[in-house]
N, C-alpha and C positions, 0 to 999 in steps of 0.2 A: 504494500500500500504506500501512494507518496507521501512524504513527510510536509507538511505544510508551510510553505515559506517560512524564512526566521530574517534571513540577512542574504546582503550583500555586498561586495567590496567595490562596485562602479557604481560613479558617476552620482545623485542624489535618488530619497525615495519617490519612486515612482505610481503616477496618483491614474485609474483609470479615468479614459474619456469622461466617461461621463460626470465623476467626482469634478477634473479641471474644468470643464465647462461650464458646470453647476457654478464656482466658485469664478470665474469669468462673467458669467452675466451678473453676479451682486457685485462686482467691478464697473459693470457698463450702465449701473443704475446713473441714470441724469445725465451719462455722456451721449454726444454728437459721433454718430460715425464720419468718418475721415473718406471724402471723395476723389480719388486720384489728383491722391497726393496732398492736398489741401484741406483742412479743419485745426480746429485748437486740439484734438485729440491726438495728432502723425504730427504737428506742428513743437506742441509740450516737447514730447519726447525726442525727435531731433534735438532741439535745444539742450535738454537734460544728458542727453550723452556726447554734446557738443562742450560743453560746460565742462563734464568730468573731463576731458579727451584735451581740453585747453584749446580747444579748437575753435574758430567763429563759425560753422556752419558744419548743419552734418544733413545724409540722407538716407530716411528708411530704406532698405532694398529687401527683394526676395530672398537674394541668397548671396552669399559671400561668391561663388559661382562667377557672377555678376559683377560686384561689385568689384571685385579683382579688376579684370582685363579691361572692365570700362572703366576704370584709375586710370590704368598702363596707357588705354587708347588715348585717352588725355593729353598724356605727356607725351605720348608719341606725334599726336597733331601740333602742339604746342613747339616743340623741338624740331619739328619735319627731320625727325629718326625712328626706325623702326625698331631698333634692338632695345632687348632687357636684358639685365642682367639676372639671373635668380637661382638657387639652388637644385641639384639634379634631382632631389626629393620633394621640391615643390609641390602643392598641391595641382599648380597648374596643368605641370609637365604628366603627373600621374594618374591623375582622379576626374580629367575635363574634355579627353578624347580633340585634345592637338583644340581646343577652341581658340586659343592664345593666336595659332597663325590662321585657321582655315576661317572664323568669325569674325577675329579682330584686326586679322590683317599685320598683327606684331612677328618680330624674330626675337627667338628664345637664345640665349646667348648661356650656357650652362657655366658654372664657375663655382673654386671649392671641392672641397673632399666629399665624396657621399655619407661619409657618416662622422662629420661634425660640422660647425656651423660654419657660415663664410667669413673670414679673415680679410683683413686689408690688403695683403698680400697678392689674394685671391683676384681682388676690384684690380692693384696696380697693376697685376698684368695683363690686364681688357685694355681693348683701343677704344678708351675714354670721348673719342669724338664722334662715337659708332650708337654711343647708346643714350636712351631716351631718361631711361630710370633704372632701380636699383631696387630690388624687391627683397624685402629682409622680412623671412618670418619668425615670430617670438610668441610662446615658445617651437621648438621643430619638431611638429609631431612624429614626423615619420623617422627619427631619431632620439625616438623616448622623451624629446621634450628639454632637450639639451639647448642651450641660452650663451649667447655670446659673453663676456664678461663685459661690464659696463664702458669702461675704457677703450673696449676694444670698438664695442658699438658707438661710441662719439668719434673717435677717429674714421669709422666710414665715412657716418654722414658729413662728417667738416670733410672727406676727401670727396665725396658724390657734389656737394654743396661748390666746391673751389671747381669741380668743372662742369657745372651748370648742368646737372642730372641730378632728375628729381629721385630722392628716397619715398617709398610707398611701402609700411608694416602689413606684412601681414600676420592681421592680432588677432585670428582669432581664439585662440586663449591667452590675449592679450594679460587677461583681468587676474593671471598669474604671477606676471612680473613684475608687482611692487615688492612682493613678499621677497622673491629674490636678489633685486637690484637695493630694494630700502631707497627708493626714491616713488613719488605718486605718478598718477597715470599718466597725469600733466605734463610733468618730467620728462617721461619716456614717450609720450606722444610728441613732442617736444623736439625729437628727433629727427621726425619724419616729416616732408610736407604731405603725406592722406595717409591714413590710418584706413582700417575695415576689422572692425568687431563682431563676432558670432552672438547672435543672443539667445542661442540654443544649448550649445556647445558645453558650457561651466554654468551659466545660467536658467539653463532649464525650461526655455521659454519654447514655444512649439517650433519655429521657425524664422527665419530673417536675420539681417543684417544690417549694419550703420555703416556707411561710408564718411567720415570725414575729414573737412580742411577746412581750404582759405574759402571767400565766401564765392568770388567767381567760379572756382574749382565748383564748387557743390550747385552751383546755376549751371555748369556745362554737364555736370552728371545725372541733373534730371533731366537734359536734352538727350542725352545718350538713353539713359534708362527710358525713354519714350519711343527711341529709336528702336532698341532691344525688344522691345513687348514686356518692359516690365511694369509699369505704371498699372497695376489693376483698379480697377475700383474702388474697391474697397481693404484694409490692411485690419482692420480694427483688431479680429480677432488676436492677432499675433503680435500688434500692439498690447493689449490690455495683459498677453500670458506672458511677454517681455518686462512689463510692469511688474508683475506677479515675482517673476524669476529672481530678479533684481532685487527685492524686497524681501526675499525667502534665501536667498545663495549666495549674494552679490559678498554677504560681512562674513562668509567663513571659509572664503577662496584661501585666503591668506595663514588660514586656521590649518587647512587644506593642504599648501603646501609643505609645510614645519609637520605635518603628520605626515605626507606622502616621503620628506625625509631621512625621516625613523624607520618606515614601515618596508623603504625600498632594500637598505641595506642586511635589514634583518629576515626579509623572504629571500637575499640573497646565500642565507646561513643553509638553508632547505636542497636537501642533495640534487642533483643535478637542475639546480638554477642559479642563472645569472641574472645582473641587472644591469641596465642602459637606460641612462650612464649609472656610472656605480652608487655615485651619490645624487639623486634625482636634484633636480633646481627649478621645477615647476612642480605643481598638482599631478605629477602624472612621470609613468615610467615603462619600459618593456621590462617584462620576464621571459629570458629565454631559457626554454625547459629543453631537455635532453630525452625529450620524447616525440613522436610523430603527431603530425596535426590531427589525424583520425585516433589517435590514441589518449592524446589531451581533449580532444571532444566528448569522448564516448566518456572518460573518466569523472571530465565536470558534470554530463550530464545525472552521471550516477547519483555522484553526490548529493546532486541537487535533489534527485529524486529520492534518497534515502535520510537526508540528512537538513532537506530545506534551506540549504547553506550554498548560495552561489558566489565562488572564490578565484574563477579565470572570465574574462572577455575569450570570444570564439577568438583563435588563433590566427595572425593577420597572413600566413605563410601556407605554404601547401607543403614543406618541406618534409621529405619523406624521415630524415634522419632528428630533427628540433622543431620549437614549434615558437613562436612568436607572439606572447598575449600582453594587448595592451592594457595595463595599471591606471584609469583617471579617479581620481582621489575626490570624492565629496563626502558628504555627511553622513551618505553610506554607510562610509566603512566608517569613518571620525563615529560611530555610534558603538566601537568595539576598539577594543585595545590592538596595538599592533601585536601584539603577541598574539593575541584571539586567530588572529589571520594569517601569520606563522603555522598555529596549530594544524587549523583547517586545510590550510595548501598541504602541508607534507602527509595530511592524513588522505587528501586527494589524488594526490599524486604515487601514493605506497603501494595501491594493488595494479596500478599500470601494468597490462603484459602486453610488449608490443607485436607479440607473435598470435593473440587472441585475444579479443575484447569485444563486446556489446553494444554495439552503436544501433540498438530497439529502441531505449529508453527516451 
């Protein structure tokens, strides 16, 4: 018989449909919905994440998806240059099916080691008069969330800045890197001329994204986003659960990563796992286990179903020999000791046989 939920180690508690939407419409009491693009209701909250972001203007969008390349297309119209510069793990390059050149018309310019972040080094040896912008994302998901050191990150941008190429974050687990850097968001948006924040992502909100900068930037991106088909009619919903998110997630990000910390070096104690990087510096980390991806599936699922305890994300790898599950730290797990989580993983991972296993369940 299955064990009845107890816990989880990703991401925050998750509430059904119907619970969020209940708790959405006694949000929408007395508001105005928001008509492409326009109300006090899409207007407020640009603002409010314009404000945190140090930014003068910002734009709701559908999705970070979006909100990326039509930056990039910016600065590539702006400059009359086609090229970016941006990491081989990008989300662009990986997760967007080539949108960057066959949508937007840009050239991806790759730069930097695959598995850590980009260096100055990296930038100096680009032909500087070739590129439009500079795409730096914080933290690198698809390297467990590894962070430039701060230092390092102010000498790009004063190097992108001295040859008239714009820097463009991509934050979306932006709401990370105070906890790490010890500077506000301000700071660190600070860096960048446009920023792009997930409000799903750490915040828990159903969907969307904020684009922001300078105030013409954000007038040329609701031309673009018109252009795109992204202007829908109406945003409210994902408005009000962005509200929601923010208000429920936003103050324990921080909490989050000082747990994520603790938690990554000490699942690294657990026989045949690793951690990346060793010492986490966001909310978030890889475990690389020394079993097969169908072998770590089958295994969590058992768990789950004997023990009501969910202790891996499905495996990001197909790797026949390891498996690759990504760690994102929220209140989740902060509701159990890191030791808690310790236990669980090595008690999940002890009947693995990777010659026979169960994958019914």
């Amino acid at each position: 018989m299955k064990t009845p939920f107890q816990a989880s180690i990703l991401r925050h508690p998750q509430k059904s449909m119907a619970e969020l939407l209940s708790q959405l419409a006694q949000r929408a009491e007395g508001a105005t919905a928001d008509v492409y693009g326009s109300g006090d209701l899409i207007a407020e909250f640009e603002q409010k994440i314009a404000r945190m972001l140090g930014k003068p203007a910002a734009l709701f969008l559908a999705s970070g998806t979006l909100a990326q390349p039509l930056a990039l297309r910016i600065y590539s119209e702006r400059s009359q240059r086609l090229a970016v510069a941006l990491h081989p793990t990008s989300h662009l390059m990986l997760h967007e099916q080539d949108s960057m050149q066959k949508l937007w018309g840009l050239q991806a310019v790759l730069t930097g080691h695959v598995e850590r972040p980009i260096q100055l080094d990296d930038l100096q040896a680009l032909d500087s008069e070739q590129l439009a912008a500079v795409l730096l994302e914080l933290p690198m998901r698809e390297i467990g969330g590894q962070l430039p050191e701060w230092n390092e990150l102010v000498t790009q941008s004063e190097w992108a800045r001295q040859h008239n190429i714009a820097v463009h974050f991509d934050g979306a687990r932006l709401w990370q890197c105070p906890a790490y850097y010890h500077k506000s968001l301000t700071e660190i948006a600070a860096l960048a001329d446009s920023v792009y924040v997930s409000l799903y992502k750490d915040l828990g909100g159903i969907a969307g994204a904020i684009l922001a900068g300078e105030e013409d930037f954000i007038a040329e991106a609701r031309i673009w986003n018109r252009r795109a088909g992204g202007n829908l009619i109406s945003f409210y919903p994902y408005i009000l659960a962005a509200e929601q998110g923010l208000e429920e997630n936003l103050a324990s990000i921080s909490d989050a990563v000082t747990y994520a910390q603790r938690l990554g070096p000490l699942l690294a104690t657990v026989p045949g796992v690793a951690v990346n990087p060793q010492q986490p510096q966001g909310a978030m980390f890889h475990l690389h286990i020394a079993h097969s991806h169908a072998a770590v599936i089958a295994a969590t699922k058992r768990y789950l179903h004997n023990h009501g305890i969910l202790v891996l994300s499905k495996p990001r790898n197909a790797n026949p020999d390891y498996s690759v599950c990504e760690i994102s730290v929220g209140r989740s797990a902060m509701a159990h000791s890191p030791e808690y989580w310790r236990e669980h993983l090595m008690a999940c991972l002890a009947d693995i046989d990777q010659n026979e296993f169960d994958t019914s369940i």
